[in-house]
C-alpha positions in Angstrom: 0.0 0.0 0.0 3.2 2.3 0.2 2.4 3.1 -3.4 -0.8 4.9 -2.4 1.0 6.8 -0.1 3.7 7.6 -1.8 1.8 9.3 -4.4 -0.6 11.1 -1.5 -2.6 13.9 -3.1 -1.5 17.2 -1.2 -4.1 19.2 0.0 -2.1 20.8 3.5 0.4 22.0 0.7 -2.4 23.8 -1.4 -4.2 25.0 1.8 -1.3 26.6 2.7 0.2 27.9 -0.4 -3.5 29.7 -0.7 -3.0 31.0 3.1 0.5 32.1 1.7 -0.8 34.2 -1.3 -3.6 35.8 0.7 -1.5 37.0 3.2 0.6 38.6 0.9 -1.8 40.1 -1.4 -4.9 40.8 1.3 -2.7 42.5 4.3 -4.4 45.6 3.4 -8.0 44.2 3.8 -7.4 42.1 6.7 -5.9 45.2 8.5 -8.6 47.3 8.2 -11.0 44.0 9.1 -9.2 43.6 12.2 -9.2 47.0 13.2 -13.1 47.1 12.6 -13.5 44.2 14.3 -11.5 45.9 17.5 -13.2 48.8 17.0 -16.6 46.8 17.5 -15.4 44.7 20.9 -14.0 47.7 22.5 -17.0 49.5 21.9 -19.4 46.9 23.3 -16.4 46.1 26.3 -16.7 49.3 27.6 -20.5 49.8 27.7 -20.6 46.2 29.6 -17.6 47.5 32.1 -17.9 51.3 32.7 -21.2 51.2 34.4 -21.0 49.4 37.9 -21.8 46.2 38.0 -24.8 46.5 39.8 -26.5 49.2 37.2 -25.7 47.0 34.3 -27.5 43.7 35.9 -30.1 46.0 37.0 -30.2 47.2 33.1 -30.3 43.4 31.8 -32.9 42.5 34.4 -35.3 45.5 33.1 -34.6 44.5 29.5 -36.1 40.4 30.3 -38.8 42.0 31.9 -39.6 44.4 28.8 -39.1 41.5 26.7 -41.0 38.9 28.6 -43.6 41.0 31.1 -42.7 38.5 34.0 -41.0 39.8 37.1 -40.0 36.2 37.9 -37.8 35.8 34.3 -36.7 39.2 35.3 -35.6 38.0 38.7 -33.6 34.9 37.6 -31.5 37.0 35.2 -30.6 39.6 38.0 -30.0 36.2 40.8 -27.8 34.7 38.1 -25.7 37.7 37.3 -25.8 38.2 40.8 -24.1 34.7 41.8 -21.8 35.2 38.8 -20.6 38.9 40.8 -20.3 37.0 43.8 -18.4 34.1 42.2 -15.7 37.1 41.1 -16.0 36.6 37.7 -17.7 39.7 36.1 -15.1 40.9 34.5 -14.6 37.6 32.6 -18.3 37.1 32.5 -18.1 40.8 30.2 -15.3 40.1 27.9 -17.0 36.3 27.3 -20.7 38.7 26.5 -18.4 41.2 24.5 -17.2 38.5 22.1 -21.1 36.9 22.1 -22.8 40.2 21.5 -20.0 40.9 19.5 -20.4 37.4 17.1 -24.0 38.2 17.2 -23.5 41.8 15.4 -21.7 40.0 12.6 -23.6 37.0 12.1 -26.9 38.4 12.1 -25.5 41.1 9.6 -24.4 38.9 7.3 -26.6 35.7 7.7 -30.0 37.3 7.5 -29.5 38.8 4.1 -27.5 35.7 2.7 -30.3 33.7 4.0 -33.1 35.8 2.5 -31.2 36.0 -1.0 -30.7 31.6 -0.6 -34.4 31.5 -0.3 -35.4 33.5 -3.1 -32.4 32.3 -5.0 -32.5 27.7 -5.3 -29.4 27.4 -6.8 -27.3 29.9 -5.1 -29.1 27.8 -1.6 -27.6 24.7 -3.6 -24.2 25.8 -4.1 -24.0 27.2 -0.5 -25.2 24.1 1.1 -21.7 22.0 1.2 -19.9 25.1 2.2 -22.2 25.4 5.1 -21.7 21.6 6.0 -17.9 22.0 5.9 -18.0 25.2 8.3 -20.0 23.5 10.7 -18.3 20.2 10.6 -14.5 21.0 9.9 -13.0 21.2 13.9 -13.1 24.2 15.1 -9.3 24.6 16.2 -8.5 24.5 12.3 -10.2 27.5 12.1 -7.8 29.1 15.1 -4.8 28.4 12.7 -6.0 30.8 9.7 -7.5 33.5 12.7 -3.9 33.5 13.6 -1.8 33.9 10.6 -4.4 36.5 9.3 -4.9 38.7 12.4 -2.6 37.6 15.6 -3.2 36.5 18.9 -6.5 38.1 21.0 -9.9 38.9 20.9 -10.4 39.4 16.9 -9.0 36.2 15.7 -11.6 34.2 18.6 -13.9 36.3 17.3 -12.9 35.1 13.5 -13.0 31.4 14.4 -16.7 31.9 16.3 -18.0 33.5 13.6 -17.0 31.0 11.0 -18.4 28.2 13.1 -21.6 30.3 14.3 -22.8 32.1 10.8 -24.3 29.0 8.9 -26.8 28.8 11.9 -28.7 32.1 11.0 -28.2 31.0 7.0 -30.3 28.1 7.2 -32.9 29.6 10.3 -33.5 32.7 7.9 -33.8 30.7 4.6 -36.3 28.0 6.6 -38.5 30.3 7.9 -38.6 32.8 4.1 -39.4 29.4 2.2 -42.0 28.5 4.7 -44.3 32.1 4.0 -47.2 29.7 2.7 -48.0 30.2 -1.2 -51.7 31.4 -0.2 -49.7 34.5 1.5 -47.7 35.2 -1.5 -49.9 34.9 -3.7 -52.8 37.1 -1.9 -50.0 39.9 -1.6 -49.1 39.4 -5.5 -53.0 40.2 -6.4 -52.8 43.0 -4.0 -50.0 44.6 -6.6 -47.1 44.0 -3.8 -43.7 44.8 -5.3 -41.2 41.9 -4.5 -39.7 44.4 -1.8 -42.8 44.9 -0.3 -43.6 41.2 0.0 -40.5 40.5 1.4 -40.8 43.3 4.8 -45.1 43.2 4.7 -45.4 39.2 4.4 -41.8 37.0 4.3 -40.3 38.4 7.1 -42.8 39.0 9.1 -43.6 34.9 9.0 -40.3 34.1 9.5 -39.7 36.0 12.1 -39.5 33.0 14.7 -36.8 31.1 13.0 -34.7 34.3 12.4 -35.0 34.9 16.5 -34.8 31.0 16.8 -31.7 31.8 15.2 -30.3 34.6 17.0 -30.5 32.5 20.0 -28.8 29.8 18.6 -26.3 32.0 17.2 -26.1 33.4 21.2 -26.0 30.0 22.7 -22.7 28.5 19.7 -21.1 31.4 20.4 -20.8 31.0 23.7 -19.6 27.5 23.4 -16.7 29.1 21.3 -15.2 30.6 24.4 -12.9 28.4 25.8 -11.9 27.8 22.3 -11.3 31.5 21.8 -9.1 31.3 24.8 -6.4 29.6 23.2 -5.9 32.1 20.9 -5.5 35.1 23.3 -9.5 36.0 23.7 -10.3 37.2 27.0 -13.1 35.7 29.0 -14.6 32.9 31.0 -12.6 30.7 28.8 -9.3 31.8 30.4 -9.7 29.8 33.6 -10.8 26.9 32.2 -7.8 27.0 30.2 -6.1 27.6 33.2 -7.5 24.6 35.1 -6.4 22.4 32.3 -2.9 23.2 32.7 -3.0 23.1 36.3 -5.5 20.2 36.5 -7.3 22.3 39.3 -10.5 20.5 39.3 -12.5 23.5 41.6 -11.2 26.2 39.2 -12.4 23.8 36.5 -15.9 23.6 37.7 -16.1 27.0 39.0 -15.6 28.8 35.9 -17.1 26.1 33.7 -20.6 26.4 36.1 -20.4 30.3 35.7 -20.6 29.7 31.6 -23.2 27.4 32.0 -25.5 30.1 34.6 -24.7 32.6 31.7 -25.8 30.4 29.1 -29.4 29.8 30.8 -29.5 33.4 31.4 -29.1 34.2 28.1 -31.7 31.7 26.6 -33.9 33.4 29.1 -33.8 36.2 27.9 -34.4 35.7 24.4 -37.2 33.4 24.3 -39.3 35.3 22.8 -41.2 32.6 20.8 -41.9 30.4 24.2 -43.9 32.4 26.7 
């Protein structure tokens, strides 16, 4: 069998040769990417860490209860930020929501819109489909090695490599719930003399509105399993002490900080289900 692998087809070469060429030719773009991308987490890092702690749990607490009108939803968000405060850990608790909210800016940008376009658009939903299934099945510490070479170590690359694994979630939520508007829909808006934009905002979106919050959350919820991930390539967080614990093999750092992601996690969820009162 020596022959086979003697003549082995060499895709790492090719990968990397194409990793080569962008990084010479692309530097400019990937600059001003990165620095956009900073630009965003510092942004949303220091509206989560200039208010005390207390005002902005007080702040996420009124937002559930807006969102939900129930005062008990309400008051398990502000107990579970609460324990994560008295666990020390908000400061790692904010840069772990900086690169959530942070993932969630970009996905949602881009995956709505290529989701919508998919659904109106068979073929291009076609072709997209195996890209997709590679991005959500190819490990994601592959993607860490690209997020490094490209943009360094810290909080942008993590960012890179979550949102690479996170966007085909809001893809194929937004494209599901455009190609579910029922026919009788389209067509009564059609009759009506809707233009195609109008049928889109008035009708499509409007129905789909579930899946694309039904994808927001899972876009929230992947993200957030991206952070000890993140960690590894220099992203601040909650991720960092579990890191940490690895190395050390402290099992009641492990657990601590690994319980705080998972009380952030159900706070989160919480707070965005909208479609489940």
């Amino acid at each position: 069998m020596d022959w086979i692998t003697d003549n082995k087809i060499p895709v790492g070469k090719w990968a990397a040769g194409i990793f080569d060429w962008m990084q010479a030719h692309f530097v400019v773009f990937f600059d001003a990417l990165s620095d956009g991308l900073e630009a965003l987490i510092d942004a949303i890092l220091w509206g989560l860490q200039t208010p005390h702690p207390l005002i902005v749990i007080a702040i996420f607490a009124a937002l559930t209860y807006a969102l939900h009108r129930s005062w008990k939803t309400a008051l398990l968000v502000a107990a579970g930020f609460l324990f994560i405060l008295n666990q020390d850990y908000w400061e790692e608790t904010t840069e772990s929501l900086t690169l959530v909210l942070s993932a969630c800016v970009v996905c949602m940008g881009l995956g709505v819109p290529i989701g919508i376009a998919a659904a109106h658009r068979p073929r291009l939903y076609a072709a997209m489909r195996p890209v997709l299934d590679l991005m959500q099945t190819l490990p994601t510490f592959v993607y860490l090695i690209p997020a490094i070479v490209f943009f360094g170590i810290g909080m942008v690359p993590g960012l890179i490599a979550t949102v690479i694994f996170v966007l085909p979630a809001p893809i194929r939520l937004t494209h599901l719930g455009v190609t579910s508007t029922p026919q009788e829909l389209l067509e009564a808006a059609q009759a009506f003399g809707a233009t195609p934009h109008q049928t889109l905002v008035k009708v499509e979106l409007p129905y789909a509105l579930p899946q694309i919050m039904t994808g927001l959350n899972q876009t929230i919820m992947l993200s957030l399993s991206m952070v000890v991930i993140a960690a590894l390539v220099g992203a601040d967080g909650l991720g960092v002490p579990v890191v940490r614990a690895l190395n050390q093999v402290n099992t009641a750092l492990g657990f601590e900080s690994g319980f705080v992601i998972v009380v952030l996690a159900i706070l989160l969820d919480r707070m965005l289900r909208l479609d489940r009162k």
